[in-house]
Each structure stands twice: as structure tokens, then as C-alpha cells.
BANUKOL-475567 format. One line per field, with one value per residue: residue in one letter; x, y, z of N, C-alpha, C in turn; chain. Coordinates in pm, whole numbers, plus 50000, padded with zeros to 5 digits. Example, Ala and Ser with C-alpha at 12.3 -4.5 7.8 and 13.67 -1.06 7.14 Angstrom:
<sites>
doti [A;S];
n_c1 [51319;51285];
n_c2 [49431;49775];
n_c3 [50780;50708];
ca_c1 [51230;51367];
ca_c2 [49550;49894];
ca_c3 [50780;50714];
c_c1 [51320;51290];
c_c2 [49670;50003];
c_c3 [50780;50787];
vomi [A;A];
</sites>
This chain:
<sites>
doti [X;X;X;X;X;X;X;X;X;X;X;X;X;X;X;X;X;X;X;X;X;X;X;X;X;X;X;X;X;X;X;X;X;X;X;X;X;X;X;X;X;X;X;X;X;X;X;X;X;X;X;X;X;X;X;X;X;X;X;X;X;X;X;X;X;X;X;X;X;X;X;X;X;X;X;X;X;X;X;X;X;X;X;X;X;X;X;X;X;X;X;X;X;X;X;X;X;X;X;X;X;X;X;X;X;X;X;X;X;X;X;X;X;X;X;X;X;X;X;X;X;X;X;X;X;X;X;X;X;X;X;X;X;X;X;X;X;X;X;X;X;X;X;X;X;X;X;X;X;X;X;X;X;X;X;X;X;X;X;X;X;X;X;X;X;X;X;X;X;X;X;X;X;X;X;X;X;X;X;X;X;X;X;X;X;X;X;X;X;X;X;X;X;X;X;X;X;X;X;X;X;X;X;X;X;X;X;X;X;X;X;X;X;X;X;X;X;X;X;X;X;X;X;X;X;X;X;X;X;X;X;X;X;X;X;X;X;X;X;X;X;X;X;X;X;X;X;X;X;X;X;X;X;X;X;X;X;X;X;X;X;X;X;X;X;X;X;X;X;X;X;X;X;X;X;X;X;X;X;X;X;X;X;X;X;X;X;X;X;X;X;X;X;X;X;X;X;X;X;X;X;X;X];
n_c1 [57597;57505;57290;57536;57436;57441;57564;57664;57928;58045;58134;58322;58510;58613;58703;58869;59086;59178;59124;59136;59034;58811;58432;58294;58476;58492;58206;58203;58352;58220;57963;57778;57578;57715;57646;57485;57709;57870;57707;57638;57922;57979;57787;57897;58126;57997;57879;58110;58203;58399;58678;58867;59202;59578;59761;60092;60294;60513;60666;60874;61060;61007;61036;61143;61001;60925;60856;60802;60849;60773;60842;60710;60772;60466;60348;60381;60322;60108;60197;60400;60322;60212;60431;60552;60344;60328;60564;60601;60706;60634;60291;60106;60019;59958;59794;59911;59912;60083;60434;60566;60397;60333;60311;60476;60423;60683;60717;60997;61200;61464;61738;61910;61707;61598;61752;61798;61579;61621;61836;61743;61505;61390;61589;61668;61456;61391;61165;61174;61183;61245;61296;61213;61332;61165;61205;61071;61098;60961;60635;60368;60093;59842;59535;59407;59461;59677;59937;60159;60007;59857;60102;60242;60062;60180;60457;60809;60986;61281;61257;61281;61194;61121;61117;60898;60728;60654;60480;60302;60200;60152;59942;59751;59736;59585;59351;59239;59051;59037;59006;59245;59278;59243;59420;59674;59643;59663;59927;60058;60162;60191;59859;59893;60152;60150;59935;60088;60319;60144;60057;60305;60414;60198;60223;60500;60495;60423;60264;59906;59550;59324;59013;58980;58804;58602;58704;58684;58424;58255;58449;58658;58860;59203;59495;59850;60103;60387;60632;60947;61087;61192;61410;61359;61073;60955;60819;60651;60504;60407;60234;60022;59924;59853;59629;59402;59128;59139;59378;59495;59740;60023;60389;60729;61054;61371;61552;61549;61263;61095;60836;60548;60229;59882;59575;59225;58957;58624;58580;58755;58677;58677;58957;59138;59056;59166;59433;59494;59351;59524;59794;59953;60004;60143;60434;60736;60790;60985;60992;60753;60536;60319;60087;59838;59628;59539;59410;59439;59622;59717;59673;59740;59711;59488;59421];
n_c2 [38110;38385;38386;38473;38727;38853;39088;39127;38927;39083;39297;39170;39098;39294;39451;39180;39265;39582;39673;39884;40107;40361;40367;40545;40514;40298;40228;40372;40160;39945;40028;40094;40227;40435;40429;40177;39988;40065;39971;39716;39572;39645;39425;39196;39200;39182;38917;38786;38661;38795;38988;39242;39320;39361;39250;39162;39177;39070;38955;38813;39064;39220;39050;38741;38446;38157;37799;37585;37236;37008;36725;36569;36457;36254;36301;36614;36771;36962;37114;37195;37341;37531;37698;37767;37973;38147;38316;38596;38619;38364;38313;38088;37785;37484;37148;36827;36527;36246;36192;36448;36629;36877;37210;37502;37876;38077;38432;38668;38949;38952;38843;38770;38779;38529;38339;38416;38276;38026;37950;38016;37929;37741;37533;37471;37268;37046;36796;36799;36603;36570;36807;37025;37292;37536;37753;38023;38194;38304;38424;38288;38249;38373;38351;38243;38453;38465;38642;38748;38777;39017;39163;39240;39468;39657;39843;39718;39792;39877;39986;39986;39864;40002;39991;40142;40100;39823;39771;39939;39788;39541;39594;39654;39415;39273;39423;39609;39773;40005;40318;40605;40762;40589;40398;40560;40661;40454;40352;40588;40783;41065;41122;41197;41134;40845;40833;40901;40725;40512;40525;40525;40219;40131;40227;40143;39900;39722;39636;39505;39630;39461;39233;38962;38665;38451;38149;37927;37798;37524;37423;37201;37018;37114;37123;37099;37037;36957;36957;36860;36934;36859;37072;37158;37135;37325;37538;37492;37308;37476;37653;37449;37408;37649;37714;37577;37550;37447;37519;37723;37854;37904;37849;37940;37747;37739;37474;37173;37100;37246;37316;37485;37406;37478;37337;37347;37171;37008;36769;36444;36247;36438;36504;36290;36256;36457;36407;36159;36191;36456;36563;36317;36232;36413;36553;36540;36557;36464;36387;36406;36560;36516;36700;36703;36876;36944;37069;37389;37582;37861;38168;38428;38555;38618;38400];
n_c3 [22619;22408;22095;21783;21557;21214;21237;21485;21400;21228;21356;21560;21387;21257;21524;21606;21431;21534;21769;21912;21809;21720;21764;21604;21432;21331;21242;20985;20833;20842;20766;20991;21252;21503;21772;21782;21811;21961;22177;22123;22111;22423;22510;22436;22533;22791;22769;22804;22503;22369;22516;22566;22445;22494;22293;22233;21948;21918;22157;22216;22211;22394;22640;22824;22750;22875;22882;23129;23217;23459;23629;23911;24316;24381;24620;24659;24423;24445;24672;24505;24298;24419;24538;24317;24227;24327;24259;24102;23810;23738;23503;23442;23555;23515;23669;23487;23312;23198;23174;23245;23541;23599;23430;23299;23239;23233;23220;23236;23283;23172;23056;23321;23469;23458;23506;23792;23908;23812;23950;24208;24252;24124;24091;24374;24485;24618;24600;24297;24022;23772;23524;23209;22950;22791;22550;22400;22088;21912;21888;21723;21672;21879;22067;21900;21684;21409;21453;21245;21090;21140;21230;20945;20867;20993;20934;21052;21339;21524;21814;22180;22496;22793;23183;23235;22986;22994;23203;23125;22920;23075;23198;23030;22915;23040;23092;22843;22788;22974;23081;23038;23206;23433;23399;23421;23680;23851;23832;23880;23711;23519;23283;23047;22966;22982;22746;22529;22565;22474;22272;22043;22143;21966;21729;21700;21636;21862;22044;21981;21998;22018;22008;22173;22095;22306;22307;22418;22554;22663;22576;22708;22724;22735;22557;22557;22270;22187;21942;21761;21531;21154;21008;20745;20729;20885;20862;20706;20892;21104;20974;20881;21163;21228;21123;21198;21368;21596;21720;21948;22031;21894;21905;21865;21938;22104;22157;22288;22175;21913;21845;22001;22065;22116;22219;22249;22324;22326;22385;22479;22295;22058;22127;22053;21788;21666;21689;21580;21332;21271;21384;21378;21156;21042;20810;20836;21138;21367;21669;21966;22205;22405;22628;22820;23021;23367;23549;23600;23776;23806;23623;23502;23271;23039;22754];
ca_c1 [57641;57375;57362;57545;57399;57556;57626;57800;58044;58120;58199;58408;58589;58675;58764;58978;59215;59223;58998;59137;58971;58686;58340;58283;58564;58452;58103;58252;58390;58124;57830;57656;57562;57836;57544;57504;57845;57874;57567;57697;58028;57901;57741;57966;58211;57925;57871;58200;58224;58534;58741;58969;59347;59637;59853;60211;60289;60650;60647;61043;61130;60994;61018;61186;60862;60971;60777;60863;60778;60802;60795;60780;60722;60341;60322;60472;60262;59981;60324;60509;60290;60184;60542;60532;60256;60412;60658;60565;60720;60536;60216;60047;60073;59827;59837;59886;59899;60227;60566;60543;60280;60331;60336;60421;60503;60708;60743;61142;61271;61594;61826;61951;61609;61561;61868;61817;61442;61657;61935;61699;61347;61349;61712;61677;61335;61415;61107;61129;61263;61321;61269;61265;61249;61100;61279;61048;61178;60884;60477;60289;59951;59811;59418;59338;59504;59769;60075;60240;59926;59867;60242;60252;60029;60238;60594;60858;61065;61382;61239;61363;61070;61177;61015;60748;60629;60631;60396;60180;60177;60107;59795;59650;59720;59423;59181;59280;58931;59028;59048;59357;59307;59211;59538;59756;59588;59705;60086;60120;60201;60027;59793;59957;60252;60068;59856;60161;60341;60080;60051;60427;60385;60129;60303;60635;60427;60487;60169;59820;59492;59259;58947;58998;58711;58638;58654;58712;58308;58195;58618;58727;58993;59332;59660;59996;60132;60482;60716;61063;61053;61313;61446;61323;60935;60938;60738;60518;60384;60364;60134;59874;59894;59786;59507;59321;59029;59109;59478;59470;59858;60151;60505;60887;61077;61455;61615;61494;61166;61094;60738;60463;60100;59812;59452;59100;58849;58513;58598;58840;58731;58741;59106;59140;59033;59244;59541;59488;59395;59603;59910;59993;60031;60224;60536;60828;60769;61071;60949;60624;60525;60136;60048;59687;59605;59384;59334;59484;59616;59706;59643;59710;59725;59385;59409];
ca_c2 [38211;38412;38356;38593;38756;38897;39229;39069;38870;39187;39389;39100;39079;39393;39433;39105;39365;39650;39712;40025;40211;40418;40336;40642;40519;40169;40270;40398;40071;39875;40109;40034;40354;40400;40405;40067;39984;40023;39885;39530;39563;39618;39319;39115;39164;39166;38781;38693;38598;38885;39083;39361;39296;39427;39145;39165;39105;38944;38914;38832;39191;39310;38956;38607;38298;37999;37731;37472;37114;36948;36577;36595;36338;36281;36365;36722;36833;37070;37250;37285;37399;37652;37756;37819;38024;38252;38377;38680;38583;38274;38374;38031;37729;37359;37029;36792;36436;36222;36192;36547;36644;36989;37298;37667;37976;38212;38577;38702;39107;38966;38634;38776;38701;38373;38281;38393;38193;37906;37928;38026;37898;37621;37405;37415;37257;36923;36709;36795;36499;36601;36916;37009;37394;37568;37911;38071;38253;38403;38401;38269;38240;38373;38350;38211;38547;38488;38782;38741;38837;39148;39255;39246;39607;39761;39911;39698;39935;39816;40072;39948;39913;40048;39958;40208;40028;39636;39804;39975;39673;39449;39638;39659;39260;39233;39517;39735;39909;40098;40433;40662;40834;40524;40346;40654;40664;40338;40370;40698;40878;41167;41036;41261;41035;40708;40873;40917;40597;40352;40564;40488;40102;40076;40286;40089;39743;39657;39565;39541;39637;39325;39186;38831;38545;38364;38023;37826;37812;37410;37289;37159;36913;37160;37023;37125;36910;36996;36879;36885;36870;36854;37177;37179;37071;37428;37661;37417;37253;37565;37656;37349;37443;37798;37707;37478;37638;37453;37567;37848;37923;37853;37940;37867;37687;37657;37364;37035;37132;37344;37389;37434;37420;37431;37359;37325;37045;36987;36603;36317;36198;36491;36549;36201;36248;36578;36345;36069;36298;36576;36574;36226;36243;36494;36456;36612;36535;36350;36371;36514;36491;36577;36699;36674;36985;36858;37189;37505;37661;38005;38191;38595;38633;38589;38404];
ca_c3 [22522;22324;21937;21744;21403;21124;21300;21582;21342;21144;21503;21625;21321;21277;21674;21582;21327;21569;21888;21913;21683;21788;21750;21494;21280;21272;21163;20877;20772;20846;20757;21102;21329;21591;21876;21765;21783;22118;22257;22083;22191;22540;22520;22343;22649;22934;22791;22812;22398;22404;22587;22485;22506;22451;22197;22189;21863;21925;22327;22267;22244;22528;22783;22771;22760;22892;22921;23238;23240;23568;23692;24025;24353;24411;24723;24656;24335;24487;24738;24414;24231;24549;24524;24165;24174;24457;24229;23978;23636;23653;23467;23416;23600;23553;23663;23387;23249;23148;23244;23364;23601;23669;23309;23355;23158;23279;23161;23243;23218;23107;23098;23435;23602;23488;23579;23912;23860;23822;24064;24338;24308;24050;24122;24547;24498;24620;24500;24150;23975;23639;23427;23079;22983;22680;22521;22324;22037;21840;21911;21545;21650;21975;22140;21786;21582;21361;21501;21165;20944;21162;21179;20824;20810;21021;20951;21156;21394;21657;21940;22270;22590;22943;23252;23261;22860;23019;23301;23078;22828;23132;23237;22923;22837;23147;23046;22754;22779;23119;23027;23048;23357;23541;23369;23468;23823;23898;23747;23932;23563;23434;23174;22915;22957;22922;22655;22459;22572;22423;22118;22082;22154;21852;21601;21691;21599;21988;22033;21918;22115;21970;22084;22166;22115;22388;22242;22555;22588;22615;22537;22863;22754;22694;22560;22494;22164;22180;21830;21747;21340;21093;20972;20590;20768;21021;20829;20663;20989;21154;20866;20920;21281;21271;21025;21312;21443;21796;21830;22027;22074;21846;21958;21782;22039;22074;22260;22239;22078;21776;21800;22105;22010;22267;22181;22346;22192;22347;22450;22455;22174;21965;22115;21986;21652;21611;21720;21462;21167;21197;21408;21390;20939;21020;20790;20907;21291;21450;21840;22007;22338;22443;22758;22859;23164;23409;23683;23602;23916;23794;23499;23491;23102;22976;22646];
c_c1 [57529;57409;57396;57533;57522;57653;57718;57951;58117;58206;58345;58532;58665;58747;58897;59100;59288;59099;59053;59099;58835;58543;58241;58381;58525;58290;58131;58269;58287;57988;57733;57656;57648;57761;57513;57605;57862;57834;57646;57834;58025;57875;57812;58093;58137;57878;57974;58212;58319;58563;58856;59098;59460;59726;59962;60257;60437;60699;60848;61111;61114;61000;61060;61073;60975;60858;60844;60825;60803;60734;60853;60685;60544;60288;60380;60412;60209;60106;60376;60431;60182;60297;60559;60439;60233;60521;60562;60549;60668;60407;60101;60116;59945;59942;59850;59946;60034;60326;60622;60420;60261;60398;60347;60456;60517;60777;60903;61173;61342;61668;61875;61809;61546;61644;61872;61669;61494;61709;61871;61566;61331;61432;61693;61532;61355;61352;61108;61272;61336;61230;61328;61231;61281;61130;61186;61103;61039;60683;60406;60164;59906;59641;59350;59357;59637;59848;60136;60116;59882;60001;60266;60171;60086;60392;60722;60942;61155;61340;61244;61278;61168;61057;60865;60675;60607;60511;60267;60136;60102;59920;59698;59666;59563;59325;59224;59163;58953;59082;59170;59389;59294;59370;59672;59775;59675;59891;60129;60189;60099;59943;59846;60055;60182;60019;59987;60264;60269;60035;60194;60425;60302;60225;60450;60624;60499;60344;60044;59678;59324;59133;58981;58852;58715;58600;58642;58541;58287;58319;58700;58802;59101;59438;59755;60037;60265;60572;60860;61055;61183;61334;61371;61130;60879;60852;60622;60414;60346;60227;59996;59879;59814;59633;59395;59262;59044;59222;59477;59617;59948;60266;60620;60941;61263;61486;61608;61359;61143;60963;60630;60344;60034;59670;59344;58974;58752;58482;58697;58867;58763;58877;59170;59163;59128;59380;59557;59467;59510;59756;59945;60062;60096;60374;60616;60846;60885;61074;60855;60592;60365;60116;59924;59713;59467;59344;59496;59486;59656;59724;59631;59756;59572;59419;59313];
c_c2 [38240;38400;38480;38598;38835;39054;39195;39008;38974;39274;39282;39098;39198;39458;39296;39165;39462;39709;39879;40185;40251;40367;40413;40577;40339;40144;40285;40301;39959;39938;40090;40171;40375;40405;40240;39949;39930;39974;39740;39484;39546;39501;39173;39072;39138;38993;38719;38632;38668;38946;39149;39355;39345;39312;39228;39131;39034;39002;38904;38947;39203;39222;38833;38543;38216;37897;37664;37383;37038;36810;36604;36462;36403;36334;36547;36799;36977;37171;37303;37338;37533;37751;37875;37921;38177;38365;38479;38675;38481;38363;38214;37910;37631;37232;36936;36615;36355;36157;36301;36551;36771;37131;37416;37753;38067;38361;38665;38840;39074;38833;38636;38721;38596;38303;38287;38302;38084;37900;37920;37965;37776;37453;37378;37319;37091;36751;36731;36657;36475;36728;36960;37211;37436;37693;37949;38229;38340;38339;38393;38317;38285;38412;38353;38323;38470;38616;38821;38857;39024;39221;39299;39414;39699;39765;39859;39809;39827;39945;39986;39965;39927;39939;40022;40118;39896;39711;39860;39833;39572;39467;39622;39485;39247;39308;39682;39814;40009;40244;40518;40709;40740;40435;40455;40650;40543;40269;40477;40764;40969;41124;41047;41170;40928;40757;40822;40801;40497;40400;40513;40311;40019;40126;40172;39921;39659;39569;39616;39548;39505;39250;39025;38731;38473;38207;37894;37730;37667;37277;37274;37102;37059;37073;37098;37000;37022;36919;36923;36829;36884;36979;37212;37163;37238;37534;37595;37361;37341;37646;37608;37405;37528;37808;37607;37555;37571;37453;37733;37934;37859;37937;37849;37850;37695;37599;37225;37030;37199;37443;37358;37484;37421;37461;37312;37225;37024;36856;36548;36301;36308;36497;36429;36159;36362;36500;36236;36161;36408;36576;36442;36185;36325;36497;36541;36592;36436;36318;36446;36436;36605;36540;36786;36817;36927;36963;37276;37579;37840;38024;38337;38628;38543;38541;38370];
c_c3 [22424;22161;21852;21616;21326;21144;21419;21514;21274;21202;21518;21523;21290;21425;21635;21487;21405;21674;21929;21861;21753;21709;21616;21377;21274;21220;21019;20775;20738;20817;20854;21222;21441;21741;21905;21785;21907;22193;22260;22108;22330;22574;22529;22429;22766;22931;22771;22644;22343;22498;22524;22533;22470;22396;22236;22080;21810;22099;22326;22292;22347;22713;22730;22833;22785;22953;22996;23256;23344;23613;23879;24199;24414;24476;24750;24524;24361;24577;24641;24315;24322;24535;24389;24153;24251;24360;24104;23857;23608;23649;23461;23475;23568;23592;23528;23383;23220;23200;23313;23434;23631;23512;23375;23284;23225;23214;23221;23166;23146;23164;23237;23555;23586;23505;23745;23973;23913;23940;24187;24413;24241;24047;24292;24502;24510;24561;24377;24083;23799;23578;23327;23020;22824;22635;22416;22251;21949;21821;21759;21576;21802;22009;22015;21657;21543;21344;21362;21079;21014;21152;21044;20775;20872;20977;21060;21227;21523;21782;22009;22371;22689;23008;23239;23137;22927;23149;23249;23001;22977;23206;23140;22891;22923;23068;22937;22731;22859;23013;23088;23191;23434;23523;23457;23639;23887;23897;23868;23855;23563;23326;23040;22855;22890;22809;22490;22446;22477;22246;22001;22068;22016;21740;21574;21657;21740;22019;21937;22004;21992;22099;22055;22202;22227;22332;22333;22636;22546;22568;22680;22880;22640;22685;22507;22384;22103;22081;21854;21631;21305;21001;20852;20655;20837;20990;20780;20811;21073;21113;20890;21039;21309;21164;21082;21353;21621;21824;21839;21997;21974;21882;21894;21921;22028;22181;22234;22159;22012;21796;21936;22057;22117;22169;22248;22267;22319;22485;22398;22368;22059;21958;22033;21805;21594;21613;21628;21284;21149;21301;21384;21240;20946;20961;20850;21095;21346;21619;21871;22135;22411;22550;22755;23002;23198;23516;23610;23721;23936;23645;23480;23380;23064;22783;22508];
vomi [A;A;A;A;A;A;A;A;A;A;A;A;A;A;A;A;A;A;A;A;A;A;A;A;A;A;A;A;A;A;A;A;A;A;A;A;A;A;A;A;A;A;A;A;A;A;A;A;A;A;A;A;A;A;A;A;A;A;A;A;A;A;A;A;A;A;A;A;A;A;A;A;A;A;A;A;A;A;A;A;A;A;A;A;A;A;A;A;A;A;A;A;A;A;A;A;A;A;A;A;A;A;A;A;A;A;A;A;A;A;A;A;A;A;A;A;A;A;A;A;A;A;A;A;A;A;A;A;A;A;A;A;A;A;A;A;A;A;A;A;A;A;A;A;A;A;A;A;A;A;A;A;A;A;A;A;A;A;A;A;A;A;A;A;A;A;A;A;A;A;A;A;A;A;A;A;A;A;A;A;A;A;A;A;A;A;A;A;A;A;A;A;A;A;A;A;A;A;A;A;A;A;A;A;A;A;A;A;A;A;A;A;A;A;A;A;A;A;A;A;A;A;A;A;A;A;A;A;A;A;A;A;A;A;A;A;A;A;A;A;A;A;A;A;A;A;A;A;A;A;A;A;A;A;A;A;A;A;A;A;A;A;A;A;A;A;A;A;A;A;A;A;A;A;A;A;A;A;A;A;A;A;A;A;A;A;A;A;A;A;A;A;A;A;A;A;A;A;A;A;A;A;A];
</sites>
């Protein structure tokens, strides 16, 4: 990764508010030539230190998260998690560490298709020996943004997505640079439509088009550090959480856990040291359960 100067941090940061903004109107803000602009943007994605995405900035409206924790027999890991990775709404699948061995998040239209998730693909599944599953209720912190501090400039709104919005939204989570006609092209919409669709989507604070850091550069040990706190504790430790430069993801939980964190550390021991200083003092904490990922076997949400 090349080193970036004070013009790169000012791009990125401003791309981290609103990547959607044109290259002329972010000149403006930044007093930097909009020729310039682009060049370093260019760049800035051709080394992999962003990419342009499209945020959701509460994912519950428009799709039920569930996370899936699976213990399952040894000999039967690498099939079931073959299986798993067969199906659509899962979006993310690793091996991992524990008393489970097997993490996944899956993305759900509606309680009807993770019900049929369950009934059909996740209960026949004969080696799985125990599973524990994860309802997320509202996204805090995602690919190192805090959702909350951007929602906050926009205007909330109850607008209602169809299919055609979860199709555009899902294209743009991959590559929100593609341009209209190549987005349209690929939909089989007129662009006009789309054009006017994703205009729609922002205004309605559905999502947000955000360049995301790649921070993943040199942190090879990932973990899930999943709590279940005590009611009066839920905003405060959510708080320290999202103020960690190495958690990546915070999410509200209901069921048996409250709160799912995921963060990327360098080495062992740093994960170590993040685990003794800072979650472990944690007051409010009445159960937590940390799972280590050791191979990621699918992964179609870049975060």
C-alpha cells in the first residue's frame, strides 16, 4: 500500500461523508482542482486503499441479517459449509474457532424466506449438531463508519423498497462507481428509471454511496466478539465499541445476544491485548462468546 499525503486523507475523508458527490463539487469543499480529484481517486481505488459502496444505512428496512453459528461434525465442515454457500441469502460464510466451527450471515426478503431457509436448508442438515442464530435489529457501525452519525444529516423518511430498489441497492453495495447505463444495461431498466430510483434511495436516507477504507491491509486475525449486556449498559458499550479503530462492524442483536462486534488486529497478540484491555473491563457484560475465523469461504458484501 503506497503512503498517503495530506491530499489523499482529505479525498478519503470527504468520500467517507458522501462518495457521491461529483468531483467539481468536492473541489469546492476542499479547494483542490477537480482534475486532481480524480486522478487520486483513481488511484486510491486502483491500490485497493478504497472502494466505492453503496451503505445501507439501516439494512433492517430493506432485508432481515441473521447471523448463523454452527457446530457441526468434523468430518462434515468443508460439505456444510459447500452447502451453505450454494444458497443466495447467505452472503458470508468462514470457518471458525470454538464451540462453533462454522459463521454465516444471511441477507432474507422477508421472515417468509428465512423461514423457508430454515425449514428447508438449515433443519434437514443432518450433521449440524447445534445452532445458535443471530436477528439483527439495527447496523451502528459498518466498514469502520458510524450509520448513526451519517443518518443524523439526513431527514428520516418510512418509504417502503420493492424488488426492483433491493436489486439496484444490491449492485451498487459491489461497485457503486458503474455508471448508469451500464447499471441499467444489466437490470434490463431504462436508465432514466434507475437514474431516478437511486436518487429516491438517497433522498429517502436508504442508503449512502461512501467510499470505504480498506483497512484489512496486514490484519489477518478476524473475530466476532459477540455480548449479551445488561439493559441500563446497551448504549454505553456500544459507544466504546464504535470508537475502536479495529472494530470494523457493530450490530444490535435480539435473542440471546444484544451486541455483535467484529474486528481485524494484525496478530494474536494484539487480538490478545484488545481482549484484556478493552472488552474484558467491560462493565455491564453478563456473557460473550469470541469467535476467532480461520478461512473465509464466501464473502459477496465487500466490507
Amino acid at each position: 500500500m503506497r503512503e498517503l499525503d495530506d491530499i489523499d486523507r482529505k479525498i478519503i475523508g470527504a468520500l467517507k461523508r458522501d462518495a457521491y458527490m461529483s468531483s467539481i463539487e468536492m473541489s469546492k469543499h476542499l479547494d483542490i482542482c477537480a482534475s486532481t480529484i480524480r486522478r487520486r481517486v483513481n488511484k486510491l481505488i486502483k491500490n485497493d486503499i478504497i472502494c466505492i459502496q453503496a451503505v445501507q444505512i439501516n439494512r433492517v428496512r430493506t432485508s432481515l441479517t441473521v447471523g448463523i453459528l454452527l457446530k457441526v461434525e468434523n468430518n462434515a465442515i468443508i460439505q456444510t459449509a459447500d452447502l451453505l454457500a450454494d444458497q443466495k441469502e447467505v452472503g458470508f460464510i468462514t470457518l471458525t474457532t470454538g464451540y462453533y466451527n462454522i459463521a454465516c450471515l444471511g441477507w432474507f426478503a422477508s421472515v417468509e424466506s428465512y423461514s423457508r431457509f430454515l425449514n428447508t436448508i438449515l433443519y434437514p442438515m443432518k450433521d449440524v449438531l447445534d445452532t445458535d442464530t443471530l436477528i439483527c435489529t439495527e447496523y451502528v457501525k459498518h466498514a469502520s463508519i458510524r450509520l448513526n452519525d451519517i443518518a443524523d444529516l439526513i431527514k428520516p423518511s418510512n418509504k417502503k423498497v420493492d424488488d426492483l430498489d433491493i436489486k439496484i441497492i444490491e449492485k451498487l453495495e459491489k461497485d457503486a462507481r458503474q455508471s448508469i447505463t451500464r447499471l441499467a444495461m444489466s437490470l434490463n431498466i431504462s436508465a432514466p428509471t434507475i437514474k431516478r430510483r437511486i436518487k429516491v434511495l438517497l433522498d429517502n436516507n436508504i442508503i449512502r454511496i461512501l467510499a470505504i477504507p480498506n483497512l484489512r491491509t496486514g490484519k489477518t486475525i478476524v473475530v466476532s466478539i459477540i455480548l449479551k449486556v445488561e439493559n441500563n449498559a446497551l448504549n454505553k458499550i456500544v459507544d466504546q465499541l464504535c470508537d475502536i479503530d479495529e472494530v470494523r462492524q457493530v450490530l444490535l442483536l435480539s435473542g440471546t445476544y444484544d451486541i455483535s462486534a467484529w474486528a481485524w488486529f494484525e496478530s494474536i497478540e494484539a487480538f490478545s491485548k484488545f481482549l484484556k484491555n478493552v472488552i474484558n473491563p467491560l462493565d455491564g457484560v453478563e456473557k460473550k462468546l469470541i469467535v476467532i475465523q480461520t478461512e473465509i469461504k464466501k464473502w459477496s458484501h465487500k466490507w
